[in-house]
TORKOL-4160 file (C-alpha; in steps of 0.2 Angstrom, whole numbers, padded with zeros to 4 digits, m for minus):
185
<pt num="1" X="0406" Y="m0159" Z="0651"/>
<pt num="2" X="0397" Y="m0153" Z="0636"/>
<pt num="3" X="0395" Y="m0162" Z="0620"/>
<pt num="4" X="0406" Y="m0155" Z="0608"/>
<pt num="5" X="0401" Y="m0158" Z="0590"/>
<pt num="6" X="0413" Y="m0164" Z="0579"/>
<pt num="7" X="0411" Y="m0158" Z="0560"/>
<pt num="8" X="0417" Y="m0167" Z="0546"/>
<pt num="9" X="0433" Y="m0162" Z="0537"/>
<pt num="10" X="0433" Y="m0145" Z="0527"/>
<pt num="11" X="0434" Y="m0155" Z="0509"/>
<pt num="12" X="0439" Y="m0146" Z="0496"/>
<pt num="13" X="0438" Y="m0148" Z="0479"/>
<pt num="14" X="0453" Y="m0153" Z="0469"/>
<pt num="15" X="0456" Y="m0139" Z="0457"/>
<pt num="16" X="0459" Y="m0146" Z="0440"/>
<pt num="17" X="0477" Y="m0138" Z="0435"/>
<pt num="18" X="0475" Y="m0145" Z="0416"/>
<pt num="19" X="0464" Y="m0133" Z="0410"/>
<pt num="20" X="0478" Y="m0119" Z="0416"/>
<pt num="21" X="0492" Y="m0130" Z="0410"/>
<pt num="22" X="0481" Y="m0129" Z="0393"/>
<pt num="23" X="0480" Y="m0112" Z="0390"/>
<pt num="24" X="0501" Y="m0109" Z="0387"/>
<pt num="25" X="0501" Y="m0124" Z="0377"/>
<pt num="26" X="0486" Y="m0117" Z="0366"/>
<pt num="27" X="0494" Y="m0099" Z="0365"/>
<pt num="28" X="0509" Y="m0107" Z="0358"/>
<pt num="29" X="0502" Y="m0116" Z="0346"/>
<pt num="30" X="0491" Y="m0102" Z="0338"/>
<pt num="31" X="0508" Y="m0092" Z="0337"/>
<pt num="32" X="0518" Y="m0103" Z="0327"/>
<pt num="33" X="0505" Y="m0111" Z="0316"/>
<pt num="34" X="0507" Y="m0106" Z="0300"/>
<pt num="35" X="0495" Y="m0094" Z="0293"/>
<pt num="36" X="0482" Y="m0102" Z="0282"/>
<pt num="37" X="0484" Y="m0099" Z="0264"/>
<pt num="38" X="0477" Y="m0083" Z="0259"/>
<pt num="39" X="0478" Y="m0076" Z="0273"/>
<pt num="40" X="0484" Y="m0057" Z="0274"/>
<pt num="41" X="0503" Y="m0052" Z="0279"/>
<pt num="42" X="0504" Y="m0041" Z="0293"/>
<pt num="43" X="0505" Y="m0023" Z="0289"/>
<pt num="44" X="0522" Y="m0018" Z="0290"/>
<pt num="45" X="0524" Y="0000" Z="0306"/>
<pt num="46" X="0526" Y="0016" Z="0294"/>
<pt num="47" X="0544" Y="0023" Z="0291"/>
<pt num="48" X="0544" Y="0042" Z="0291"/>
<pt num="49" X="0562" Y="0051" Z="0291"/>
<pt num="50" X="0572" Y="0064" Z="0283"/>
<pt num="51" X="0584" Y="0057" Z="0265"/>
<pt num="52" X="0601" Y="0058" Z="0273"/>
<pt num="53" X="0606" Y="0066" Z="0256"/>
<pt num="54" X="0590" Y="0076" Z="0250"/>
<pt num="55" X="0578" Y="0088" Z="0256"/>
<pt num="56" X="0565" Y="0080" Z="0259"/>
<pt num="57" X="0555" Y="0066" Z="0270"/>
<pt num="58" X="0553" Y="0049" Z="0264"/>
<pt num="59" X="0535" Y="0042" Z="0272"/>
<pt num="60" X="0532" Y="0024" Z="0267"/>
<pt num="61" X="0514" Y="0026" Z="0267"/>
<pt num="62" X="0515" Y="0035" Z="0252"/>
<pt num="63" X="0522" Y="0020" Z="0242"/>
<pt num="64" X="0505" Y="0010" Z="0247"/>
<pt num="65" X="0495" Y="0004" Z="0230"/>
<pt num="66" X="0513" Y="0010" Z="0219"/>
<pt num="67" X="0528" Y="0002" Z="0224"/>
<pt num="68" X="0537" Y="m0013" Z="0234"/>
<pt num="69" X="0547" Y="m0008" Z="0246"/>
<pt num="70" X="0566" Y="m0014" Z="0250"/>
<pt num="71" X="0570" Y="m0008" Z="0267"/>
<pt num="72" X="0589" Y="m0012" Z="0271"/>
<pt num="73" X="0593" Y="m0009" Z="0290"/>
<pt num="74" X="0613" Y="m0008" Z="0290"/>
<pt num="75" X="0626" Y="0001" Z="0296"/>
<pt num="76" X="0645" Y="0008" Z="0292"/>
<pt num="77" X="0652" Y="m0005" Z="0306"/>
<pt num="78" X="0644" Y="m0020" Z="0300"/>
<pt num="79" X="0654" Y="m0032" Z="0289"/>
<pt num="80" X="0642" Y="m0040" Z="0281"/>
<pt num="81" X="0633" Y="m0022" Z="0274"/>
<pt num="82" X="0649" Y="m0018" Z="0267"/>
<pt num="83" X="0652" Y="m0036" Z="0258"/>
<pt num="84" X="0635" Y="m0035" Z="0251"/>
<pt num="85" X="0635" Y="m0015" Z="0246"/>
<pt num="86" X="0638" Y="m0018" Z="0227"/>
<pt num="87" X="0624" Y="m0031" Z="0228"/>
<pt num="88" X="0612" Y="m0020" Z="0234"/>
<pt num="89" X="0616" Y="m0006" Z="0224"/>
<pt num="90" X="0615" Y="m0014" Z="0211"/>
<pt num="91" X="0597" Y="m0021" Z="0216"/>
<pt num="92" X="0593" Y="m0003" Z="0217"/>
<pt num="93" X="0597" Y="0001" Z="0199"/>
<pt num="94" X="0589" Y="m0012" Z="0193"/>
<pt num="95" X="0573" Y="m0009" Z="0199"/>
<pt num="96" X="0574" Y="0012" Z="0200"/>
<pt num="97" X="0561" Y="0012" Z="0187"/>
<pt num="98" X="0552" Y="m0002" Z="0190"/>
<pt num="99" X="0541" Y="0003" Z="0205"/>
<pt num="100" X="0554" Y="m0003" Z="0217"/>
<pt num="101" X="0559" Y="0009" Z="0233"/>
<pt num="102" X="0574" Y="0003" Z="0241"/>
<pt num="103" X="0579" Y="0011" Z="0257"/>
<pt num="104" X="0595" Y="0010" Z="0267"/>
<pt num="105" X="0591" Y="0014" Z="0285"/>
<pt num="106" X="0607" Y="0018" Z="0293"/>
<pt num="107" X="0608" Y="0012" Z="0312"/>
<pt num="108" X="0617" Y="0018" Z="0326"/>
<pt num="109" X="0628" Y="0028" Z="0313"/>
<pt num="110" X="0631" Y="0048" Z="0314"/>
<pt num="111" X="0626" Y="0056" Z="0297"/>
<pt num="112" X="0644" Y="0059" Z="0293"/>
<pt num="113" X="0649" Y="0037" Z="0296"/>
<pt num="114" X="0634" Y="0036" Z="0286"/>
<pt num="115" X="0639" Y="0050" Z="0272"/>
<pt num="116" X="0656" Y="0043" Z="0271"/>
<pt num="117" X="0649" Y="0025" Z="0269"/>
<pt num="118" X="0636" Y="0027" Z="0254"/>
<pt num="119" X="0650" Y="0038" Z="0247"/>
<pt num="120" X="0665" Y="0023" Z="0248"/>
<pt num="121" X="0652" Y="0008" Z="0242"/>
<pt num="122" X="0645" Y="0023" Z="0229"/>
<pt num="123" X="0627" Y="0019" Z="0237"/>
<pt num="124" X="0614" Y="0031" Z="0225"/>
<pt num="125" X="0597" Y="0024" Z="0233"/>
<pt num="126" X="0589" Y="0034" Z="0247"/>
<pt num="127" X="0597" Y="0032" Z="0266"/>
<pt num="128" X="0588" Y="0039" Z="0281"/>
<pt num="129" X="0600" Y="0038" Z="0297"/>
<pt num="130" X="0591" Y="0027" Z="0314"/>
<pt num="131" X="0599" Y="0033" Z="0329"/>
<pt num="132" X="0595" Y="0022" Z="0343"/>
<pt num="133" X="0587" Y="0009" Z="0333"/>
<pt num="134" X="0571" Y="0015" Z="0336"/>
<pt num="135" X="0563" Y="0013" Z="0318"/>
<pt num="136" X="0573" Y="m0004" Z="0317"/>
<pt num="137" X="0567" Y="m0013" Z="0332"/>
<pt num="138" X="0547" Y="m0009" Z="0327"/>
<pt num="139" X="0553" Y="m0019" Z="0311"/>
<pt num="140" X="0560" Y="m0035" Z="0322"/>
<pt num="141" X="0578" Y="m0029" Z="0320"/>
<pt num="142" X="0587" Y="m0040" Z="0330"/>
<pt num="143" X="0607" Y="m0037" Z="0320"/>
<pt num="144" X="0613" Y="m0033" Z="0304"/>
<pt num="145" X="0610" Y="m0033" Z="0289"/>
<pt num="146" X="0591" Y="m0034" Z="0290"/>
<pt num="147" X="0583" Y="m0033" Z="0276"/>
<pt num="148" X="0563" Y="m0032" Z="0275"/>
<pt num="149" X="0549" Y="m0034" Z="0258"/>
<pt num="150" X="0536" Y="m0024" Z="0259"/>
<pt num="151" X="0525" Y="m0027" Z="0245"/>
<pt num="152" X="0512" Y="m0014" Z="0237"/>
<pt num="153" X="0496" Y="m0016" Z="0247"/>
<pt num="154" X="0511" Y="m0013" Z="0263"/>
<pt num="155" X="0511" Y="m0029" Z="0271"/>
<pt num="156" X="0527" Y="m0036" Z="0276"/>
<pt num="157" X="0531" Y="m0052" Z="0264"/>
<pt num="158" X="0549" Y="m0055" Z="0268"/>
<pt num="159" X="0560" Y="m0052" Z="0282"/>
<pt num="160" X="0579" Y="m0058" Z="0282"/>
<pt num="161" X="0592" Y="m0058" Z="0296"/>
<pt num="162" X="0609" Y="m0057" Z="0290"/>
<pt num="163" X="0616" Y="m0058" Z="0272"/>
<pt num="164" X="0602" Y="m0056" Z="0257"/>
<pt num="165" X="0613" Y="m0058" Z="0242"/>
<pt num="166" X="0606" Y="m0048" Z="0227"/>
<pt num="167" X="0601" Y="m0067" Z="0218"/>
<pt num="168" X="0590" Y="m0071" Z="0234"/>
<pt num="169" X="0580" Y="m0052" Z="0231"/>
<pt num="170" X="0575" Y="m0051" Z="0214"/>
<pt num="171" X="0567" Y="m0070" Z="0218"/>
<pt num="172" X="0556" Y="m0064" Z="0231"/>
<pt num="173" X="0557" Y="m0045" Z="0220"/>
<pt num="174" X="0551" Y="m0051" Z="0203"/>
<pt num="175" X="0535" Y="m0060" Z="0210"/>
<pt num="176" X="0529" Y="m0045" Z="0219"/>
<pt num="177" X="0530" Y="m0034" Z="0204"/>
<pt num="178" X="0521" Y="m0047" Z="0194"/>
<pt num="179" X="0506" Y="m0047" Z="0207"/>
<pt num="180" X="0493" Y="m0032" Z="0207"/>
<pt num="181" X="0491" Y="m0023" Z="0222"/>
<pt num="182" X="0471" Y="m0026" Z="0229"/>
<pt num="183" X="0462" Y="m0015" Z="0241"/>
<pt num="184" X="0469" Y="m0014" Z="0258"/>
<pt num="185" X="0458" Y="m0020" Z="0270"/>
């Protein structure tokens, strides 16, 4: 019989899973950590669309280093939007010459829910209809109202889900037109 030559057991390395368990847990932690002071906003995505009501196309990028921008993502069959229509109009005449742009972005409405809307709640501020949501969900549009700040360097400084009441605005508002614009990195 020939000598068979028995080799030691295959040993494998244990592979050390906590370094893999780490690497969520360290992800997570860097996405809700707050942002150190100073540190930038993020940009807010352009809004390019035809004024429901004007002849003409409202780009947000042109409001960079002039104005802060109120975008209000609403919709003739939200409750809410119609509560607080007044309110935002009247936020709007406030600050029409006060280098505020406030825009109703009309989601999932036709032109004609939308037209019939603004006219009911006497909305005078500029309206550009979102069909689909498409414009909304690049903003974190989740339901509405939405309302989101954009300040005049074109970060995003404020985003609200559900009712913004016109008090709650001009306190976030009035700090952002007190604060020059810097140079856009």
């Amino acid at each position: 019989m020939a000598a068979t030559r028995l080799l030691p057991p295959i040993v494998r390395p244990r592979r050390r899973r906590l370094p893999q368990l780490l690497v969520p847990v360290v992800a997570l932690a860097v996405l809700v950590a707050p942002a150190p002071a100073g540190a930038a906003a993020p940009a807010a995505p352009p809004l390019a669309a035809r004024l429901l009501d004007e002849d003409r196309e409202f780009d947000s990028r042109a409001l960079i280093g002039k104005k802060v921008l109120v975008l209000r993502f609403q919709g003739s069959w939200c409750k809410t939007c119609t509560a607080q229509a007044p309110g935002i109009q009247r936020l709007a005449e406030k600050y029409r010459d006060r280098d505020v742009e406030v825009i109703g972005v009309h989601v999932n409405d036709t032109a004609a829910e939308a037209r019939a809307w603004r006219k009911r709640y006497k909305q005078t501020y500029g309206a550009v209809l979102d069909p689909g949501a498409r414009m909304a969900t690049r903003f974190g549009f989740k339901l509405a109202p939405y309302t989101v700040l954009i300040d005049k360097r074109g970060e995003v400084v404020k985003r609200i889900t559900g009712a913004a009441d016109e008090a709650r605005l001009i306190k976030i508002i009035d700090p952002l037109l007190a604060k020059q614009p810097s140079p856009a990195h």
